[in-house]
N, C-alpha and C positions, 0 to 999 in steps of 0.2 A: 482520595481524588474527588469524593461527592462532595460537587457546589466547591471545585476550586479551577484555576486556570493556571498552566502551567508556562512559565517563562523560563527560554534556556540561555543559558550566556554564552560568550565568545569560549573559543579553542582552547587549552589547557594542554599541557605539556603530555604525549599520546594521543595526540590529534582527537580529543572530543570535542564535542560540544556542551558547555554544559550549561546548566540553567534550573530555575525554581518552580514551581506552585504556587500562580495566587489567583482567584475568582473573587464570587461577592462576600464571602469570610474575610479577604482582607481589604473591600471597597474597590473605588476606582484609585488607578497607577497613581496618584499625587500621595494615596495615602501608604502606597508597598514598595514605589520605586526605592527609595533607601536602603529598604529589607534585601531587596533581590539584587543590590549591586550591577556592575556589569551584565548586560546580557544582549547578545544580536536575533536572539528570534521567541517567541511564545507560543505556547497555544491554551486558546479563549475555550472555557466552556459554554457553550449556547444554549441548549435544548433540555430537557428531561420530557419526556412524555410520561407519566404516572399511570398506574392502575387507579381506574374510574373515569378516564380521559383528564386529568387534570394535567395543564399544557403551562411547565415550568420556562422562564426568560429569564436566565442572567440577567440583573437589572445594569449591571457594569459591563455587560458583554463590548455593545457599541462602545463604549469610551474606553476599554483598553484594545480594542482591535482595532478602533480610528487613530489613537496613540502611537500603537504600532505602526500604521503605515507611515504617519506623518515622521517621526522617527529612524524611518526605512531598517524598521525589525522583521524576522521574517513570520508569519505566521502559522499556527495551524487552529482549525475550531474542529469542535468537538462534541461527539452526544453522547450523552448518560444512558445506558439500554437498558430497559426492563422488557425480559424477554416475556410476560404476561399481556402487553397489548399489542398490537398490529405491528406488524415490519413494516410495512408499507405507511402507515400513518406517521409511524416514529421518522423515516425517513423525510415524507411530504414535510411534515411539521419543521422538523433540521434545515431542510433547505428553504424554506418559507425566511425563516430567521435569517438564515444567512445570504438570500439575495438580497435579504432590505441592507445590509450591512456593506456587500460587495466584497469580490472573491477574485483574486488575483490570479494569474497561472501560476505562481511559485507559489501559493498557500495549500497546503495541506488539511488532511480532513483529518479524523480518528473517531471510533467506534470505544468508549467505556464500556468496556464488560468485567460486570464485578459482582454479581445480583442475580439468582434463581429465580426469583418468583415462583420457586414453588414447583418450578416445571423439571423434568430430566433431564439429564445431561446430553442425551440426544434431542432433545426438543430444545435447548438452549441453544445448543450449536447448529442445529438449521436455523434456529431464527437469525440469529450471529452470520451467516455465512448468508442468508439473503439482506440483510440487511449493507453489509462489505459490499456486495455482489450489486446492489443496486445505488450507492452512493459512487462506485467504479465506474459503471453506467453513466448515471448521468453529469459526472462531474468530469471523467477523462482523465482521472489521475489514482492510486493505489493506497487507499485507507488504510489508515495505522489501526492497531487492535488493542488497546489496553488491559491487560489483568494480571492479577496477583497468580505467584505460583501453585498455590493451592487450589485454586479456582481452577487454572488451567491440569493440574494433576489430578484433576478428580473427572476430567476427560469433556468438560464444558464446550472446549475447543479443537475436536478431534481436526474438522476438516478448515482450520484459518489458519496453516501452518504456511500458506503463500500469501498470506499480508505479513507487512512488515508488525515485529512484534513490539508493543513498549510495555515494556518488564517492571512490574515491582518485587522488589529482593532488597529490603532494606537490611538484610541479615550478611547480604554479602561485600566485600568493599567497592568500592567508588569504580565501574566502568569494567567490574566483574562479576555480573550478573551469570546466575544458573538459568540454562536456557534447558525450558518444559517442552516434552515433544506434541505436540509434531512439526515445533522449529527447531534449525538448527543453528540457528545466528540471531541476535535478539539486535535491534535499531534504538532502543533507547530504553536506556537501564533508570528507573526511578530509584536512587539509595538511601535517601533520606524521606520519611513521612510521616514525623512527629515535630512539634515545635508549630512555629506560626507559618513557617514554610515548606512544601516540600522539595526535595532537589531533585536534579538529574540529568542522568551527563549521555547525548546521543551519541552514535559510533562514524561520525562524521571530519574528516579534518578539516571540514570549511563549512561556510555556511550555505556558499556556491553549489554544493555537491547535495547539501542536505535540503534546497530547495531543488534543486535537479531530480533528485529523488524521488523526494514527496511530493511536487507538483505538478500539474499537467502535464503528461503525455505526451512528447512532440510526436505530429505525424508524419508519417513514410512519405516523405515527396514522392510520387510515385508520377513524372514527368517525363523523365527517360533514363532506366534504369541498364543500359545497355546491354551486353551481353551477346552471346548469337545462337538465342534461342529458334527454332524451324518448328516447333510443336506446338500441341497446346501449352497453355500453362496453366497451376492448378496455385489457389495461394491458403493459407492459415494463419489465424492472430493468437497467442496465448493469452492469458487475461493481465500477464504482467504488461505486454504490449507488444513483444516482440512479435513481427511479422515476417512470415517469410513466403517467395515466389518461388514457384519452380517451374521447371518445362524441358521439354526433349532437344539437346544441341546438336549445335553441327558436328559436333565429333560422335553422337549417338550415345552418346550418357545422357541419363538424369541429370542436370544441372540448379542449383537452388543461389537464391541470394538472399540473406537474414538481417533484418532491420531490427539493430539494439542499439541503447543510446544516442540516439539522437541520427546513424548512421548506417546506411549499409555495407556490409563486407566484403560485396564483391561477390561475383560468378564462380564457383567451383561443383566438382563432377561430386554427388552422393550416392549414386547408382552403384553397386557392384561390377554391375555388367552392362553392356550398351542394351537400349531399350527398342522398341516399337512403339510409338506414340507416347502421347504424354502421361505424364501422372495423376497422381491426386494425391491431395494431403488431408489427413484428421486431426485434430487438436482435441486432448482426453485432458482432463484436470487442471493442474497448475500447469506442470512440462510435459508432460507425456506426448508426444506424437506419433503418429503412422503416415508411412509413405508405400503408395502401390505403384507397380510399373510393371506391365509386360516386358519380357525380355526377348530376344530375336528367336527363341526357340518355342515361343507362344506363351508360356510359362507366366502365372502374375505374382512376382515377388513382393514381400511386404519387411518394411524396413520400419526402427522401433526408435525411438530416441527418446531418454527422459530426462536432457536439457534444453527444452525449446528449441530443438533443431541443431545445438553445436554441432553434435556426431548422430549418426546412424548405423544401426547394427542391424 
């Protein structure tokens, strides 16, 4: 994947996406389009930040991401990690690149992790998870993580098991990638990465859902969310973006409403038992939650959830 950009094609029979690998190895699109046949979306490598400060540009970046748009392909850009310089610089630097180029709300980011430098596999994976952590921040949408299975097996990636993963498995066939823990669903399988190209096919059956996905964030209209809340109310965001409100009802439960996809679900009771006053909610990790609430016997229950708020136990 170093020093290449990846282009995916349209849908294929089991609803993938699929698509190739080309950067400045195969020039700007006039000289790979032919190679890479069909394809509705890519993603551009941009950045390398190197050990010594030296500050790598895809010289082709701009002309295959201005391509793309003009095109109406979907995008994603992408940086090279070397966990040996600064997170915070390698990031500044990324985005540097990519405002001069301009960044759509359907474009997509991704983080290349593939390379030690030398450091431990716990010192990779923090820099790797502030790095995620901070391009989620300032961009408003959920960074893809690229690496090979050994990479990830050798525990590089203990805690980026809630970015979306993009898999290389070229050992395994086309859209059946072996997914390394600590995911359990992999978003875009690389299966080929020899030859002039590499391929690979995302777990997408449009390309509407795959920029849905990967691009910004819609936020909670939070205008008037109805309900017949009488209490406080307490709220929590997880980092995938779901949010959820809660607060003490007229019927004296706990009541919550949970904003995912683009939508919220509506008013329902998550209390056990009716309350006294309102709650309050935690957000621990990826999903984890806590919800606290007195009950009418004085009592302060604490309720657990580790799907962003689905259920509570």
């Amino acid at each position: 994947m170093l020093s290449r950009l990846r282009a995916l094609a349209t849908s294929r029979p089991g609803g993938f996406q699929v698509g190739v690998d080309v950067a400045v190895y195969q020039g700007p699109p006039a000289d790979w389009r032919s190679a890479a046949g069909k394809f509705s979306w890519a993603a551009v490598k941009l950045t390398e930040l190197e050990p010594g400060g030296i500050r790598y540009v895809n010289p082709d970046a701009a002309a295959d991401w201005h391509w793309l748009r003009s095109h109406d392909k979907g995008r994603i850009a992408y940086l090279f990690g070397h966990p040996s310089v600064s997170a915070a610089e390698t990031v500044s630097f990324f985005l540097g690149e990519l405002r001069k180029l301009g960044l759509q709300d359907t474009d997509g980011v991704a983080l290349d992790l593939e390379t030690a430098d030398g450091r431990t596999a716990a010192e990779v994976d923090a820099w790797a998870l502030a790095v995620l952590e901070e391009l989620q921040r300032k961009l408003g949408r959920k960074p893809l993580l690229y690496t090979f299975l050994s990479f990830a097996q050798e525990g590089y990636c203990a805690r980026l098991g809630h970015f979306p993963l993009w898999i290389a498995d070229p050992s395994s066939r086309k859209g059946h990638p072996r997914v390394p823990a600590p995911w359990k669903h992999w978003t875009i399988h690389q299966w080929v990465i020899t030859g002039p190209i590499d391929r690979d096919v995302a777990n997408y059956k449009s390309q509407q859902a795959m920029r849905h996905d990967l691009g910004k964030t819609k936020e909670p209209d939070l205008n008037n969310l109805g309900g017949s809340i009488v209490g406080p109310l307490a709220s929590a965001r997880w980092p995938s973006g779901v949010t959820m409100v809660a607060g003490l009802a007229h019927n004296g439960f706990i009541q919550a409403n949970r904003w995912e996809s683009g939508k919220w679900g509506g008013w329902a009771n998550v209390s056990k038992s009716k309350a006294k006053g309102g709650p309050s909610l935690v957000t621990i990790g990826a999903d984890q939650g806590r919800l606290y609430y007195t009950d009418t016997e004085g009592s302060v229950i604490e309720l657990d959830s580790s799907d962003s708020g689905k259920t509570w136990n």
